[in-house]
Residue, then its C-alpha position, 0 to 999 in steps of 0.5 A: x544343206x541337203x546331199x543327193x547320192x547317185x551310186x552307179x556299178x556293183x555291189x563293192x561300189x555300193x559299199x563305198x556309197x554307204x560308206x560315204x552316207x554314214x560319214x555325210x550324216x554324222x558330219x550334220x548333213x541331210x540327205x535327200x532321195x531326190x536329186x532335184x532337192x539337193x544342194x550338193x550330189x555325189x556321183x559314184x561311178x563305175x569306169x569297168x567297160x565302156x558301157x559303165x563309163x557310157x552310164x557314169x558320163x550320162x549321170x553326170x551330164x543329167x545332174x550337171x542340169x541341175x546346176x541351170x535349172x535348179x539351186x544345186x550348188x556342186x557335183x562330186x564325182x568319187x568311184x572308179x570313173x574318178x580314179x581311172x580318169x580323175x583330171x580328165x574329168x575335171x577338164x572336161x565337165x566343168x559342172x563338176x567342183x570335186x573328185x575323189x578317187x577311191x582311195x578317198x572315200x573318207x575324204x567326202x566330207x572335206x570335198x563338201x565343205x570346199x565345194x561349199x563354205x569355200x565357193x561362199x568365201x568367193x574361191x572357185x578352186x577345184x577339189x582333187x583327191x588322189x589317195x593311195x588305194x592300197x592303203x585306205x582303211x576299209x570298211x567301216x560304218x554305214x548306212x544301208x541302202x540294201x532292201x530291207x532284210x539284205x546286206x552286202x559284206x565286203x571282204x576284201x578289196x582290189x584284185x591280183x588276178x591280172x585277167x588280160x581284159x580287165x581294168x579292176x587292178x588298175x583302178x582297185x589296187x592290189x588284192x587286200x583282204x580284211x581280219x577276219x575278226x572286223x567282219x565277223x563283228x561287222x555280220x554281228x553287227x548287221x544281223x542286229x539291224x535285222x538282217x537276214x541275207x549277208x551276200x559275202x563279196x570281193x573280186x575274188x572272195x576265194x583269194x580271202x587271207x592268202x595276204x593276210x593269213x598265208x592260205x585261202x581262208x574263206x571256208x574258215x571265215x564262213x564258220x566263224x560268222x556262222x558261229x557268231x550270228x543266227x544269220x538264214x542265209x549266207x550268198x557267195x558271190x564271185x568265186x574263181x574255179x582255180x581256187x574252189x578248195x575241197x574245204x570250201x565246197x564241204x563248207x557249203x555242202x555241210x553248212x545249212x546257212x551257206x546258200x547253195x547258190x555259187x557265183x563263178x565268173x568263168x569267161x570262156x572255155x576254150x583253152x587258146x582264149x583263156x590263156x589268152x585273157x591270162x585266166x587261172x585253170x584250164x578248160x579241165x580244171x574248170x570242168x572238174x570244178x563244175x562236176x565236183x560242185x554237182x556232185x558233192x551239193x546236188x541241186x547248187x546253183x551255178x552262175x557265171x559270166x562268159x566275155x565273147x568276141x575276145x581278141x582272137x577268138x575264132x568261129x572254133x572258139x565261139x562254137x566250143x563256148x556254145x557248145x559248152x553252154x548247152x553241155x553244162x546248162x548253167x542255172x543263171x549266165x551273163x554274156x558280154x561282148x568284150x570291151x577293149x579297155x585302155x591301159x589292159x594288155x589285151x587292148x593292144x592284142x592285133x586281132x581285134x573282133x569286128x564290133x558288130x561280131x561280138x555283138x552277134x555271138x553275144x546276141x546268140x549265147x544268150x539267146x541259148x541261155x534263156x531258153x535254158x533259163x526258162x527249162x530251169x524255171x518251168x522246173x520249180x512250178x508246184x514247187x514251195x520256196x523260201x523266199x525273202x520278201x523285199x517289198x509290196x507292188x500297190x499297182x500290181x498289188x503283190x508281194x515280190x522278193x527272191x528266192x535262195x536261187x536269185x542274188x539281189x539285183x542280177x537275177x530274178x525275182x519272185x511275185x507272190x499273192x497273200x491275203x495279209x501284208x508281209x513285211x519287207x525282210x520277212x523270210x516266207x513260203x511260197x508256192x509256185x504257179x507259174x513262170x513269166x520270163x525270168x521271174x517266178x510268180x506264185x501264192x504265200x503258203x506261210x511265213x517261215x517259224x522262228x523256230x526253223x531259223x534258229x535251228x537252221 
């Protein structure tokens, strides 16, 4: 029996994808890249905004299809979309056999077998499972889905921030981290299969151990991987200004493995709307953050997310914000316009914003932050990069991979021309040439030695 996957979110959600894949082969099942093959497709959704609801209930429409026009034979849905809205979607979409909220992963294997062996007896109930998501077992074994070269590690789960806007705590669970010994031998264990950028992630990886070991344990945890594995580079990704420790910035300014690329999803700067969105740290503490990053690693790179259209934003507030933007000139910049979620404290605030504002102020931020974007890349022309080559491009007939400034899937990427094939998960040298929109395109100087990363 062939099982299709459709993994849809963020980084975490691909994790538990991968999961699930490991656990649908060892049970003897094939996969199948292509959905139209299937027998059986499970959608892992993401429920965050309503544009990832949007996205989960498209895919679900589109394989629902399948069921009509093909032999698929069941849809599975798992992921936050299951657990925010799991009867509701069984109510609604009567393609849909199973659901699986995420405290549930582990239980794919069961989902298959009754939307299977039991249709086959002539039973037509649905499967539903509901898990505790504070006590499912994480991590665990799985199969990689990154580019050749790169992995995800996860560690921790859930979120204790509270943010106003945010549904994450709701649908995730409580903040929970992971013993520092698993993941150190999970890096180990990755660095075997060849990998060579292990882009450490959670809602917030600066909370790591404050449940477990009773203080934030990140910087600590960054040493003992290093430690362990010959792993070049190491990305930090969603990193909270209230909890940037002095320990953690001298961790990555001294630390040549740690990539000097920060991930800090600010959302707003004005002090009025932070309070509002029940953001940890002021508009002081963030700018101390941002000054003391600049001046103890020169030349990290910074990215961040703002929200704008907040409720209660004012025309003072979205000015002090660009104003911000233009001061700070940050390397990489996500702008979303707010999105009001249900059962979230700010979805009941009285000062909505008007749609259409937020999405002009929205439209405007980032119009600012490209040109910014487009300064930074002009800078690196002439320049040499390392670069960890992902794949070849037979139509355009180069390379492409990223640079230690680029994070998979969320920023750009780097073309590159050689006179020989690179394999994928290489790290390379590449000088260059010149900039089109948010991608950097240049030639192959020459591959990185062993040498160099070994003493690295």
């Amino acid at each position: 029996m062939k099982i299709g996957f459709v993994s849809l979110g963020c980084p975490k959600n691909q994790l538990d994808t991968e999961v699930m894949l490991h656990e649908v082969l060892a049970a003897g099942y094939e996969i199948t890249p292509e959905e139209t093959e299937a027998d059986v497709v499970i959608i892992n959704t993401c429920a965050f905004i309503e544009s990832a609801k949007k996205e989960a209930i498209d895919n679900i429409l589109d394989i629902a299809w399948l069921k009509k026009h093909r032999h698929l034979k069941a849809i599975i849905v798992t992921g936050c979309l299951a657990e925010r809205y799991g009867e509701e979607v069984l109510k609604e979409f009567p393609e849909v056999d199973a659901v699986l909220g995420v405290g549930s992963i582990h239980q794919i294997v069961d989902a298959i077998e009754a939307v299977t062996v039991k249709k086959k007896k002539g039973s037509h109930q649905k499967f539903y499972c509901h898990d505790d998501r504070d006590t499912v077992a994480l991590g665990g074994d799985r199969i990689l889905t990154t580019p050749d070269g790169a992995a995800y590690l996860k560690i921790a789960e859930g979120c204790d921030n509270r943010c106003t806007y945010c549904a994450i705590p709701y649908i995730r669970g409580k903040f929970r981290s992971r013993p520092m010994e698993e993941l150190v031998k999970e890096a180990k264990d990755l660095e075997a299969l060849g990998v060579k950028e292990l882009t450490v992630i959670a809602q917030d990886i600066t909370r790591y151990g404050a449940d477990l070991y009773g203080h934030y344990a990140l910087a600590e945890l960054l040493r003992k991987i290093t430690e362990a594995t010959k792993i070049p580079w190491i990305r930090l990704l969603y990193c909270y200004p209230d909890k940037i420790t002095d320990e953690l910035i001298a961790e990555m300014r001294d630390n040549p493995r740690i990539l000097k690329y920060i991930d800090i999803p600010l959302q707003h700067i004005s002090d009025n709307i932070l309070h509002r969105m029940n953001r940890k740290g002021d508009s002081t503490l963030i700018r101390e953050v941002l000054a003391k990053l600049r001046r103890e690693i020169p030349g990290i790179v910074i990215r961040t997310t703002f929200i704008v259209g907040f409720p209660g934003e004012t025309e003072e507030d979205f000015a002090e914000l660009c104003a911000f933007l233009d001061e700070q000139k940050f390397d990489r910049a996500g702008v979303f316009p707010y999105s009001r979620e249900e059962g979230t404290p700010a979805y009941d605030f009285l000062d909505q914003i008007d749609e259409q504002v937020k999405q002009d102020r929205a439209d405007l931020l980032m119009r600012k932050q490209t040109e910014i974007h487009e300064a930074r890349n002009r800078e690196k022309i002439g320049q040499t990069l390392d670069v960890l080559c992902e794949n070849y491009d037979t139509v355009a007939e180069v390379h492409y991979g990223r640079s230690a400034a680029d994070a998979p899937e969320i920023d750009g990427k780097v073309y590159f021309k050689s006179g020989t094939r690179v394999a994928p998960g290489s790290l390379v040298r590449v000088k260059i040439r010149e900039v089109v929109d948010y991608d950097l395109y240049g030639v192959l100087v020459n591959e990185r030695s062993d040498r160099k990363e070994s003493e690295a």
